[in-house]
N, C-alpha and C positions, 0 to 999 in steps of 0.2 A: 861425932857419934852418928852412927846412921840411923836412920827410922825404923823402926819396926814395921813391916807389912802387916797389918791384919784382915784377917775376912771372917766374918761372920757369915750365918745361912742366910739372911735376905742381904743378902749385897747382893749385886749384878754386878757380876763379871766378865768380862770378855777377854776370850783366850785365844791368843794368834800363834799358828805352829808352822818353825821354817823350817824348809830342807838345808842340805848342802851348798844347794845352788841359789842361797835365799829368796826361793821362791815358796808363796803359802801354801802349805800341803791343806791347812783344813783351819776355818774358824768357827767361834760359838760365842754363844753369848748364853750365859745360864745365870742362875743361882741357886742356893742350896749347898755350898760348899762347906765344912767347918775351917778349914786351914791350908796353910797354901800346900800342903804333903797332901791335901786332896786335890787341888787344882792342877800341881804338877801330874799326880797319877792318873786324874783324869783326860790331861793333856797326851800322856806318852801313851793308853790306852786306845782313844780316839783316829791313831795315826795306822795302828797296825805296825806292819814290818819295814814302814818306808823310815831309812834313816833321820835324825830331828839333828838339827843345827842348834837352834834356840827355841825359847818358849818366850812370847810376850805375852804375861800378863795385867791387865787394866784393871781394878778397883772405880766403876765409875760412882760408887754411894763412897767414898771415901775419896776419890781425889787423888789417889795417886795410878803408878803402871812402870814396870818395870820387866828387865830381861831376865833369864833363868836357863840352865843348861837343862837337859832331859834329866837328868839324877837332881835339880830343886838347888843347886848352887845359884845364888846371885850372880852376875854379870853387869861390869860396871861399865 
């Protein structure tokens, strides 16, 4: 069974966004998020018109970090 992601508004997060060419188009480190469907849209937001390969997201108040397509699919 796999883990559930959760985020809370005080967690810090840090949000890593690839191109194509898995190079980093743009990172952040925030928090204030409610859910990862905010962290995805804040992610695909953040980039504008440049095409997104993946989205890595980090949980560092929580311990975990995982990948995501731009539409919020897991990536294992």
């Amino acid at each position: 069974m796999r883990a559930r992601r959760t985020v809370k508004e005080r967690d810090i997060v840090k949000i890593l966004v690839f191109g194509y060419d898995r190079t980093l188009i743009k990172s952040i480190k925030d928090s204030g998020f409610r859910s990862m469907s905010d962290v995805i849209s804040y992610a695909n937001n953040m980039v504008g018109d440049k095409p997104i390969d993946h989205i890595r997201v980090s949980n560092e108040a929580r311990g975990w970090c995982g990948s995501y397509t731009n539409y919020g699919k897991m990536i294992d």
